[in-house]
C-alpha positions as CSV (number, residue, x, y, z in Angstrom):
1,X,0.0,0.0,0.0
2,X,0.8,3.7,-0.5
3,X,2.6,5.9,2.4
4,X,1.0,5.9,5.6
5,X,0.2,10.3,5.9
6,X,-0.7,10.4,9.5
7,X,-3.3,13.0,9.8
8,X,-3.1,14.1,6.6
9,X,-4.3,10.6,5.1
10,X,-7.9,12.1,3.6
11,X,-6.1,15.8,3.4
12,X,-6.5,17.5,-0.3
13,X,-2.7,18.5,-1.3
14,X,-1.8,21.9,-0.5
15,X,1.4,24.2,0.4
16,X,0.9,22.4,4.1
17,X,1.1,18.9,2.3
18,X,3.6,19.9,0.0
19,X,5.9,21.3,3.3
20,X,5.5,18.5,4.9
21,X,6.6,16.3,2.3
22,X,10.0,18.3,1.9
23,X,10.4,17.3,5.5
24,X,9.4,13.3,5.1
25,X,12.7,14.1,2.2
26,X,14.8,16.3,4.3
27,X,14.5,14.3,7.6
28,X,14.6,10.3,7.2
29,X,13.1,9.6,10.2
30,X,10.4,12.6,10.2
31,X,6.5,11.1,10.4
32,X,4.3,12.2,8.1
33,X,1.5,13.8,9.4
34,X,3.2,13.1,13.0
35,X,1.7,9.8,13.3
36,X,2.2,8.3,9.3
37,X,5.2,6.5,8.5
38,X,9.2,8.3,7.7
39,X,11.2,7.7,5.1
40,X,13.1,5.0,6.9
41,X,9.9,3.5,7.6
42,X,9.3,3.1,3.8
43,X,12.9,1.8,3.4
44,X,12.8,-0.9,6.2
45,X,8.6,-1.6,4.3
46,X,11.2,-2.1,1.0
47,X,14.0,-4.5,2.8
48,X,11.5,-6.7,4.1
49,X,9.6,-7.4,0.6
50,X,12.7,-7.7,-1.0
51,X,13.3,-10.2,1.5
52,X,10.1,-11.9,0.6
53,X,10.3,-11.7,-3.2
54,X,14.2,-13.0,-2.8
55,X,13.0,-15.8,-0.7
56,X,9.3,-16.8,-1.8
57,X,10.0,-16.4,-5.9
58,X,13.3,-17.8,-6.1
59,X,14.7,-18.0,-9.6
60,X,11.6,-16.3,-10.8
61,X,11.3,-12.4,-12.5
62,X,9.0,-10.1,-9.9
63,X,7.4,-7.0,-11.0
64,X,7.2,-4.8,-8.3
65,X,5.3,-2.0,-9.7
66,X,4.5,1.3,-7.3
67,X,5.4,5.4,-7.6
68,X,6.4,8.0,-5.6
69,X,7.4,7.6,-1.9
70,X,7.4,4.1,-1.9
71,X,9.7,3.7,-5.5
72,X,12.2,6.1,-4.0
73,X,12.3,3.9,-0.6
74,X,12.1,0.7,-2.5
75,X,15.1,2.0,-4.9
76,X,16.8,2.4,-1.2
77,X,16.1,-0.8,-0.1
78,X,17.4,-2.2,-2.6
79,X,20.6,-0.4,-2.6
80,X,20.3,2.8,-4.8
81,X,20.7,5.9,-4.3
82,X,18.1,8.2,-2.4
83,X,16.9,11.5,-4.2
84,X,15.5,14.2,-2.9
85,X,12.0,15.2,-2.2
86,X,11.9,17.4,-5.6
87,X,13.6,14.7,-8.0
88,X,10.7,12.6,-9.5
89,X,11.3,9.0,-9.3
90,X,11.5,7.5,-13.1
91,X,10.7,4.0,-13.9
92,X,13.7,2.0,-12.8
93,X,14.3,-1.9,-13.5
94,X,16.5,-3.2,-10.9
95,X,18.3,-7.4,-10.7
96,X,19.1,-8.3,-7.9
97,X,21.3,-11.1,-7.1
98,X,19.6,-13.8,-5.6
99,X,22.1,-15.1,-3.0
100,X,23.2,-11.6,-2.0
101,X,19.7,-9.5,-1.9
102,X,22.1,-6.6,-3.9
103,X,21.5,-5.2,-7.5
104,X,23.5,-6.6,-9.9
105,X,25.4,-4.2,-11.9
106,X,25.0,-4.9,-15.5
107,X,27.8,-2.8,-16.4
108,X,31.3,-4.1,-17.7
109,X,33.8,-5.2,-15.6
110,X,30.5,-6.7,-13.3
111,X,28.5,-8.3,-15.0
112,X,31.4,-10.6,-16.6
113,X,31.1,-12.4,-13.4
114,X,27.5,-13.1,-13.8
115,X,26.7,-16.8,-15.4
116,X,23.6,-18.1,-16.1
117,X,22.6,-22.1,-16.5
């Protein structure tokens, strides 16, 4: 599911929104809407499905499709880098190794270690 927004789950987006969403960017550990979830909230919500994708769908090609806050902290969680709250998140396809949880780089002088069956 989405971001949890505190008390600002039902609120229409405004400047107030929009300010408070600089600081869910600004300050990892700041709660949306005081009681919603930070940006390391979303980021330990990312480590723990790729745990379960790694584990449950072994071998297999997963399709974890989402925007916004959750991308950025699943990019995290993964192992990216984090943007910033202005930076829009773009569609990004990301392998992971399976024995190591980490992207694989697909990139030369990496991904001539990478052999597949």
């Amino acid at each position: 599911h989405e971001t949890r927004h505190g008390r600002y789950a039902d609120a229409a987006y405004d400047e107030f929104v929009a300010e408070e969403r600089k600081k869910f960017f600004d300050d990892a550990d700041h709660k949306f809407g005081d009681t919603g979830e930070s940006f390391n909230d979303l980021v330990a919500r990312g480590e723990l499905l790729r745990k379960e994708i790694l584990e449950k769908y072994s071998g297999k090609t997963v399709a974890v499709i989402t925007h916004g806050h959750p991308v950025k902290a699943f990019i995290v969680a993964c192992g990216g880098k984090r943007t910033n709250h202005t930076e829009n998140a773009q569609p990004h396809t990301l392998y992971l190794d399976n024995n190591t949880g980490k992207e694989i780089n697909l990139h030369r002088p990496y991904i001539d270690r990478v052999f597949l069956p």
